[in-house]
N, CA, C, O and CB atoms as a CASP TS submission, in Angstrom:
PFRMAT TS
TARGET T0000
AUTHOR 0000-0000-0000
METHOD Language model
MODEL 1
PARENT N/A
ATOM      1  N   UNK     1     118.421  91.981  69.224  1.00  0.00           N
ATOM      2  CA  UNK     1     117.604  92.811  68.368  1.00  0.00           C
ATOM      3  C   UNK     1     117.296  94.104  69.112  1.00  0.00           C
ATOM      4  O   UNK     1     117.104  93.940  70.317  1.00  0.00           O
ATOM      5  CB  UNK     1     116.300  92.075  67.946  1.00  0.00           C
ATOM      6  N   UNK     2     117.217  95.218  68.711  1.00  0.00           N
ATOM      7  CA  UNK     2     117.303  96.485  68.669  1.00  0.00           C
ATOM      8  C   UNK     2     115.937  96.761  68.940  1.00  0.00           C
ATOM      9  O   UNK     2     115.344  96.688  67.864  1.00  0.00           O
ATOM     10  CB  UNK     2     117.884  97.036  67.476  1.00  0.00           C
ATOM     11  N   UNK     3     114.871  97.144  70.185  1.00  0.00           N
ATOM     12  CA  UNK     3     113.462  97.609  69.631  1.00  0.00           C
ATOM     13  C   UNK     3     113.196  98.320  70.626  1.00  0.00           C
ATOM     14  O   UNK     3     113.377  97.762  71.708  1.00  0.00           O
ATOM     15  CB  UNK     3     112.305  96.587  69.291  1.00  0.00           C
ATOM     16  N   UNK     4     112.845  99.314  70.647  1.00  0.00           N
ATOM     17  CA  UNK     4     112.510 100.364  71.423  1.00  0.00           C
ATOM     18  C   UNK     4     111.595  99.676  72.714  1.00  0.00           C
ATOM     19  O   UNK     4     111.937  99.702  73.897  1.00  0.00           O
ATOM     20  CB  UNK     4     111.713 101.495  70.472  1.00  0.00           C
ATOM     21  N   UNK     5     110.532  99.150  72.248  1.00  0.00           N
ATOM     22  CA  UNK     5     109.490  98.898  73.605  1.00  0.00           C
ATOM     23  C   UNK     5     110.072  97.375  73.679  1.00  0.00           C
ATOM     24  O   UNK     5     109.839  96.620  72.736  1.00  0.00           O
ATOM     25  CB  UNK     5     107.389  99.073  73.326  1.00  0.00           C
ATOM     26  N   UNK     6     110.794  96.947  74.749  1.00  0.00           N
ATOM     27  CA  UNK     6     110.871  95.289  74.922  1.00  0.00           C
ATOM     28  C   UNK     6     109.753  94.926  76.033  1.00  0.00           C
ATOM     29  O   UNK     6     110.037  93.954  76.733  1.00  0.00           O
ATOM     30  CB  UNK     6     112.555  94.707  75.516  1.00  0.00           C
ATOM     31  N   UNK     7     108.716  95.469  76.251  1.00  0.00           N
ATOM     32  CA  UNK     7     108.042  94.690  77.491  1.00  0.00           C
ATOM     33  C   UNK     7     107.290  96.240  78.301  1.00  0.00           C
ATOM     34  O   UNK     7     107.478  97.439  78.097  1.00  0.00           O
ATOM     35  CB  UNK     7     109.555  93.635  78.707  1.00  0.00           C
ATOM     36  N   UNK     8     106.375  95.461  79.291  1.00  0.00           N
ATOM     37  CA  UNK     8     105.915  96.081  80.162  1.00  0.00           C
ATOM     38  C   UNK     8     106.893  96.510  81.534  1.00  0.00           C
ATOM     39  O   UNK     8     107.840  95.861  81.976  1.00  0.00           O
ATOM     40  CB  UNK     8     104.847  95.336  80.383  1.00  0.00           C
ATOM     41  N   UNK     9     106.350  97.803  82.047  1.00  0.00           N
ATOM     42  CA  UNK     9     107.584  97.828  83.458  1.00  0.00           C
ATOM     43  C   UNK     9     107.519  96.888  84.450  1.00  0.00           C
ATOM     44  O   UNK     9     108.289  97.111  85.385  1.00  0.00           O
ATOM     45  CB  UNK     9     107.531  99.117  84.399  1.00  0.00           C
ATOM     46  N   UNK    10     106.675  95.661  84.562  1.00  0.00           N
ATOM     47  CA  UNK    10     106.636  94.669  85.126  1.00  0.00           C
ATOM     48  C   UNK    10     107.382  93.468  84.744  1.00  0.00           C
ATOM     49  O   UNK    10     107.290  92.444  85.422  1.00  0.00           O
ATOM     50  CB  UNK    10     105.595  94.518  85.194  1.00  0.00           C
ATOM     51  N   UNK    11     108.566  93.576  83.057  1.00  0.00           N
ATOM     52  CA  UNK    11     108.830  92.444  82.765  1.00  0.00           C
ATOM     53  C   UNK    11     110.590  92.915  83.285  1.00  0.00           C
ATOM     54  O   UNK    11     111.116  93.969  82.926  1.00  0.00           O
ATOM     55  CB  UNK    11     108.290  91.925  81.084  1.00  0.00           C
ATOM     56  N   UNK    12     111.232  91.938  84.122  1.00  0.00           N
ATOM     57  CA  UNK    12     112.139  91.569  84.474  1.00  0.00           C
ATOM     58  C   UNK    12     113.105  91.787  83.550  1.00  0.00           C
ATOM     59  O   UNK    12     112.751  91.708  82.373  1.00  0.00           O
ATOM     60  CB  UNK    12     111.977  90.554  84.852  1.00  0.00           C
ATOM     61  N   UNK    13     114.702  92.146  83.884  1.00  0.00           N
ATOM     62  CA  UNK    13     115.754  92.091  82.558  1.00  0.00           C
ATOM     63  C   UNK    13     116.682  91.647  83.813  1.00  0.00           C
ATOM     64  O   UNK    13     116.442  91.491  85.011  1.00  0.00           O
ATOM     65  CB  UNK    13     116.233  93.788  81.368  1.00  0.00           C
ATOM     66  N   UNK    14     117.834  91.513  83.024  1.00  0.00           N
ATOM     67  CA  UNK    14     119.279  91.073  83.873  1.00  0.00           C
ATOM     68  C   UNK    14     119.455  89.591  83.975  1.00  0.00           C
ATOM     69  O   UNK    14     118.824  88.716  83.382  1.00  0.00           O
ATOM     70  CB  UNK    14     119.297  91.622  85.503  1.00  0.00           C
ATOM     71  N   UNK    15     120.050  89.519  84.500  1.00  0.00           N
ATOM     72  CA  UNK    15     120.996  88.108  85.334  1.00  0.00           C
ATOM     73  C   UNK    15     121.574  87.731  86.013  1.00  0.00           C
ATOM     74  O   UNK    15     121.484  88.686  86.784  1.00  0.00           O
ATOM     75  CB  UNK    15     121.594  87.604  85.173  1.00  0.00           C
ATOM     76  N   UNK    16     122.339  86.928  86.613  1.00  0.00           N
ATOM     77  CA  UNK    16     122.999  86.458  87.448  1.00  0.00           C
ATOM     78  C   UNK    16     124.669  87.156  87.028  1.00  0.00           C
ATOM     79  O   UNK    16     125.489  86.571  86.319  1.00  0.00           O
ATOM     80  CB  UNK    16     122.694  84.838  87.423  1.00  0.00           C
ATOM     81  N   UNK    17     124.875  88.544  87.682  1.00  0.00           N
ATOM     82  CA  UNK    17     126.094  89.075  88.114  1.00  0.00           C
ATOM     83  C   UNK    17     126.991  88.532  88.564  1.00  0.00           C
ATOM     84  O   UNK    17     127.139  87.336  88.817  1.00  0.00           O
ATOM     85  CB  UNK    17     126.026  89.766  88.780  1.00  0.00           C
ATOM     86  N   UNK    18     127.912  89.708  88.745  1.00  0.00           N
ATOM     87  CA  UNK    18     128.827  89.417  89.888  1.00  0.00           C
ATOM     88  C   UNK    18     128.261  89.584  91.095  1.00  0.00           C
ATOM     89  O   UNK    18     128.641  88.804  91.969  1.00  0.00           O
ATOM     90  CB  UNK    18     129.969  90.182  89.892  1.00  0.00           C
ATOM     91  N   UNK    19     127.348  90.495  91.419  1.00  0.00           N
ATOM     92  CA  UNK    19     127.077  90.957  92.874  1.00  0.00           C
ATOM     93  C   UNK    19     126.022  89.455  92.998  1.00  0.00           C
ATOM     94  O   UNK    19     125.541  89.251  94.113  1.00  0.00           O
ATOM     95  CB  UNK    19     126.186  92.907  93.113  1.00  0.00           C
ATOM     96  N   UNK    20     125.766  88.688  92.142  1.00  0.00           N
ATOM     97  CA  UNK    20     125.022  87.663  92.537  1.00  0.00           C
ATOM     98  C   UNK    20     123.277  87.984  92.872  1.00  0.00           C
ATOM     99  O   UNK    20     122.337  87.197  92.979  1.00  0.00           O
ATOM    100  CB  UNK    20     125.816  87.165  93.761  1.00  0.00           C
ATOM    101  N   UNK    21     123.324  89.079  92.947  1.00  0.00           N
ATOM    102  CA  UNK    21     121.651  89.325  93.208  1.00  0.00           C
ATOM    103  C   UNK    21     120.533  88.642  91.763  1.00  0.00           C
ATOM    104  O   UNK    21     119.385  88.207  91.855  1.00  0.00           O
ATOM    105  CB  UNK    21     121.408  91.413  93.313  1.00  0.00           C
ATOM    106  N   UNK    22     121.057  88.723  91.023  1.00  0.00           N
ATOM    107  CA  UNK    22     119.800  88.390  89.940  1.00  0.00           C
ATOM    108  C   UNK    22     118.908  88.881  89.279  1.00  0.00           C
ATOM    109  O   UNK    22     119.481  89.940  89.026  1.00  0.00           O
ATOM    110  CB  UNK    22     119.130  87.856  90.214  1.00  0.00           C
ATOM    111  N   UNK    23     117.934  88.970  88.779  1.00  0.00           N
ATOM    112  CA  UNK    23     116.746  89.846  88.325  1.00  0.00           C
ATOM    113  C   UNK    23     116.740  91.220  88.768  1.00  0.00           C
ATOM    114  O   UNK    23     116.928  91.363  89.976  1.00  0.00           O
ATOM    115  CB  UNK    23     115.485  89.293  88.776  1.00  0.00           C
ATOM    116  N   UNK    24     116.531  92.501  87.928  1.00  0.00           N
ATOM    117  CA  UNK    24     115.723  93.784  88.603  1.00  0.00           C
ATOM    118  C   UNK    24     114.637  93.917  88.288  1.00  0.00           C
ATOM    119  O   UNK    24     114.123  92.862  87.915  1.00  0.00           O
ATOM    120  CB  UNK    24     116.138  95.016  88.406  1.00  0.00           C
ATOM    121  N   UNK    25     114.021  94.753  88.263  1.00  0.00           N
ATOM    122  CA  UNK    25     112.241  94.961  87.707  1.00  0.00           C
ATOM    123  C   UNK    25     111.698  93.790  88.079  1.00  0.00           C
ATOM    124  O   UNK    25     112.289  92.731  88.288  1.00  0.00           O
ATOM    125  CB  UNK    25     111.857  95.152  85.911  1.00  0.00           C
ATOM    126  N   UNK    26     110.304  94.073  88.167  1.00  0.00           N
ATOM    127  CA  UNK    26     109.433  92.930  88.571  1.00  0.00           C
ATOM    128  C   UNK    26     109.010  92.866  89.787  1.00  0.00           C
ATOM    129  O   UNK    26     109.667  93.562  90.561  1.00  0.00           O
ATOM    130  CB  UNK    26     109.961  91.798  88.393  1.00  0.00           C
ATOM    131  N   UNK    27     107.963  92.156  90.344  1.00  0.00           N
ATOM    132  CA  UNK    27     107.388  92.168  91.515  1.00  0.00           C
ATOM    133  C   UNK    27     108.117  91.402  92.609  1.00  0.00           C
ATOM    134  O   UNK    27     107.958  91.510  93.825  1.00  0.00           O
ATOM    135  CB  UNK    27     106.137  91.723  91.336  1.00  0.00           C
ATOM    136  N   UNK    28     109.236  90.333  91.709  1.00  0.00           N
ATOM    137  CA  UNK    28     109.838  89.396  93.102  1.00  0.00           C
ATOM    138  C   UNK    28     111.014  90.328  93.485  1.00  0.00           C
ATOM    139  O   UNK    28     111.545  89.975  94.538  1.00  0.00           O
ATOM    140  CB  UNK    28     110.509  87.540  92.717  1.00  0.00           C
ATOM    141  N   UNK    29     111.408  91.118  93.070  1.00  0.00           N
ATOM    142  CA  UNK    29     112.613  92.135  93.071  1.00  0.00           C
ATOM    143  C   UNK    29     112.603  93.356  93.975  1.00  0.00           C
ATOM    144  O   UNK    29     113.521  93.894  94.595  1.00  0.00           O
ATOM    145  CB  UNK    29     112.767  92.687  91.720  1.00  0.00           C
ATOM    146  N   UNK    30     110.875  93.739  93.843  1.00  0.00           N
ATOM    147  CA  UNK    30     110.426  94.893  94.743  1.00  0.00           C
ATOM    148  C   UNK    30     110.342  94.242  95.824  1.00  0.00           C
ATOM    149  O   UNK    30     110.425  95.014  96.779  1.00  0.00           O
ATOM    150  CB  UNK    30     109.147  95.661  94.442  1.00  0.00           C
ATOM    151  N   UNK    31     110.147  92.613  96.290  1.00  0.00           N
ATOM    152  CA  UNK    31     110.134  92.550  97.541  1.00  0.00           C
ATOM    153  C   UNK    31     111.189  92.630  98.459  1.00  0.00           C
ATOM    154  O   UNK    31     111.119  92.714  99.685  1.00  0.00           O
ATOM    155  CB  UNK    31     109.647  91.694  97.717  1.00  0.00           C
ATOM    156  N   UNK    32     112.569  92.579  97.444  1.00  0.00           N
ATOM    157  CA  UNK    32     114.025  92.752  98.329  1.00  0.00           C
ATOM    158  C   UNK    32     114.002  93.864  98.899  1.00  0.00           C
ATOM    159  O   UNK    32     114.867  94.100  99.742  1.00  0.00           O
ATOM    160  CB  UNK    32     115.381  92.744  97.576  1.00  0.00           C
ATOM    161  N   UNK    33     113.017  94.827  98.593  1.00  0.00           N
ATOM    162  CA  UNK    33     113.146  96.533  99.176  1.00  0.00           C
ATOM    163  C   UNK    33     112.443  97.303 100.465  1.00  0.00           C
ATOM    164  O   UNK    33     112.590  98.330 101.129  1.00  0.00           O
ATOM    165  CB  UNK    33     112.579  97.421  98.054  1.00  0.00           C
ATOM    166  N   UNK    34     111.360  95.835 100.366  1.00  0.00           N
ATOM    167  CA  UNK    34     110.258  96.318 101.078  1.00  0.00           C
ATOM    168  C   UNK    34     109.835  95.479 102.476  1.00  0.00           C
ATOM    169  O   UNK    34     110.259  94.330 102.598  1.00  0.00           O
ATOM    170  CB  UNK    34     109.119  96.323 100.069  1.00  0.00           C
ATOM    171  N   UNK    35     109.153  95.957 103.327  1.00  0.00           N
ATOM    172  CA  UNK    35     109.199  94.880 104.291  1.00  0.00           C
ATOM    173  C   UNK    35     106.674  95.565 104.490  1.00  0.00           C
ATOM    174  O   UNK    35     106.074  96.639 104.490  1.00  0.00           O
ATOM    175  CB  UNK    35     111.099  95.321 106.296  1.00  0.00           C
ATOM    176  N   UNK    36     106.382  94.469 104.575  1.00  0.00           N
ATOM    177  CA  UNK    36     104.777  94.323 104.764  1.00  0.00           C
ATOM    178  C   UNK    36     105.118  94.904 106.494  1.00  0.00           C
ATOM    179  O   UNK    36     105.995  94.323 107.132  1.00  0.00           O
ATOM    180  CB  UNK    36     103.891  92.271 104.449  1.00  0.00           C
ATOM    181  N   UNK    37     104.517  95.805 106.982  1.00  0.00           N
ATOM    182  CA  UNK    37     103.628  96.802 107.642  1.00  0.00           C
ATOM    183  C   UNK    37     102.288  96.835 107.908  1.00  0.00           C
ATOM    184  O   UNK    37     101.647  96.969 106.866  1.00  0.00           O
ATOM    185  CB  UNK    37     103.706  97.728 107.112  1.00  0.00           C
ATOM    186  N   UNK    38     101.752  96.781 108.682  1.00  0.00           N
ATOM    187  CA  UNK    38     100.162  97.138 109.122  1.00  0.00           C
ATOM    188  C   UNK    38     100.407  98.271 109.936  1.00  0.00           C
ATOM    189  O   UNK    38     101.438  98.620 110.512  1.00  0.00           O
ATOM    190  CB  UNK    38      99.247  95.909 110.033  1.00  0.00           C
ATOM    191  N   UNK    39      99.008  98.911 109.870  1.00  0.00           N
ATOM    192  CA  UNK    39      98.947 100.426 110.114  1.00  0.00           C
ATOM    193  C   UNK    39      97.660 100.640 110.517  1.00  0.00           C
ATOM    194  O   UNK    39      96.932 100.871 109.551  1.00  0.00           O
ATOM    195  CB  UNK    39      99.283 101.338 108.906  1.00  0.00           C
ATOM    196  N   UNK    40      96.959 100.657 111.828  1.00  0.00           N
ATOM    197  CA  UNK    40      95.654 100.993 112.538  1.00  0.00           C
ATOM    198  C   UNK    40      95.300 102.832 112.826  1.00  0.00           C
ATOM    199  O   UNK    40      95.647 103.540 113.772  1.00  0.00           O
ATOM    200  CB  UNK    40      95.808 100.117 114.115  1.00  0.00           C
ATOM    201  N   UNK    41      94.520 103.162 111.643  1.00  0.00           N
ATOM    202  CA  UNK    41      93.760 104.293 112.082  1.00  0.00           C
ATOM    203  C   UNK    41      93.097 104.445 112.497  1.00  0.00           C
ATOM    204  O   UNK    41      92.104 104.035 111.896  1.00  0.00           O
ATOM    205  CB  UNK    41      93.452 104.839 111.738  1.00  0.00           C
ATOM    206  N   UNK    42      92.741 105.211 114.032  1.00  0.00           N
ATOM    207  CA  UNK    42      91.328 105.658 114.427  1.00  0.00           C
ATOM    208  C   UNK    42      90.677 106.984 113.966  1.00  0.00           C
ATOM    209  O   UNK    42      90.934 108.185 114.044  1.00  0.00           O
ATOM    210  CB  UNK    42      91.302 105.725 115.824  1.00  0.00           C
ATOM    211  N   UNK    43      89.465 105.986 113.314  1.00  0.00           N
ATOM    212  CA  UNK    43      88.495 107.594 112.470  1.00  0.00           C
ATOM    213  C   UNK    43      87.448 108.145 113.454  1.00  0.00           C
ATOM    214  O   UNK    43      86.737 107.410 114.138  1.00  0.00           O
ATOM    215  CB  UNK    43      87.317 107.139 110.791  1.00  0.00           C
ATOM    216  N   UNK    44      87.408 109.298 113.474  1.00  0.00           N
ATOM    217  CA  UNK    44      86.770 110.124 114.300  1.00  0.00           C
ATOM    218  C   UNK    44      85.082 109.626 114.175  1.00  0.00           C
ATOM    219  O   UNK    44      84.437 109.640 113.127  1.00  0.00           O
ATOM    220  CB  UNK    44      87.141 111.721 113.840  1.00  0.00           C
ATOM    221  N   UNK    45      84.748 109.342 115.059  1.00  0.00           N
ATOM    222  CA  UNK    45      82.991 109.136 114.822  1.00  0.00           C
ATOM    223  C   UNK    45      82.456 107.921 114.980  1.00  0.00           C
ATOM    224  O   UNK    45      81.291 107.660 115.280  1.00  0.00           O
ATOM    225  CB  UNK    45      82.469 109.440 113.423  1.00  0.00           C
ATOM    226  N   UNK    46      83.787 106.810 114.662  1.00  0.00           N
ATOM    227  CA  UNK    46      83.183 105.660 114.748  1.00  0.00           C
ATOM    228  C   UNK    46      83.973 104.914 115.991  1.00  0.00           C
ATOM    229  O   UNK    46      83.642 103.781 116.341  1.00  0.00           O
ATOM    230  CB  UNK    46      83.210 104.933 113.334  1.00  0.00           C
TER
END
C-alpha cells in the first residue's frame, strides 16, 4: 500500500539482504555506527 507517512523516523524498514546486515533506521542500527565515549571537563571555579 502506497502512503506517504509509514511511521516515525524511529520505525525500522528493510531486511535481511545480500550484504546480510539487516534493519536500517532505528536505535539498534545507530549502534552499528557508534561506539559510547566518556568525556571529563574541567570547569573553571570549581
Amino acid at each position: 500500500v502506497n502512503e506517504w507517512y509509514a511511521g516515525g523516523i524511529e520505525t525500522p524498514f528493510g531486511g535481511v539482504g545480500l550484504s546480510g546486515f539487516g534493519r536500517e533506521k532505528g536505535q539498534e542500527a545507530l549502534y552499528s555506527y557508534v561506539r559510547t565515549k566518556n568525556v571529563a571537563i574541567r570547569v573553571a571555579g570549581e
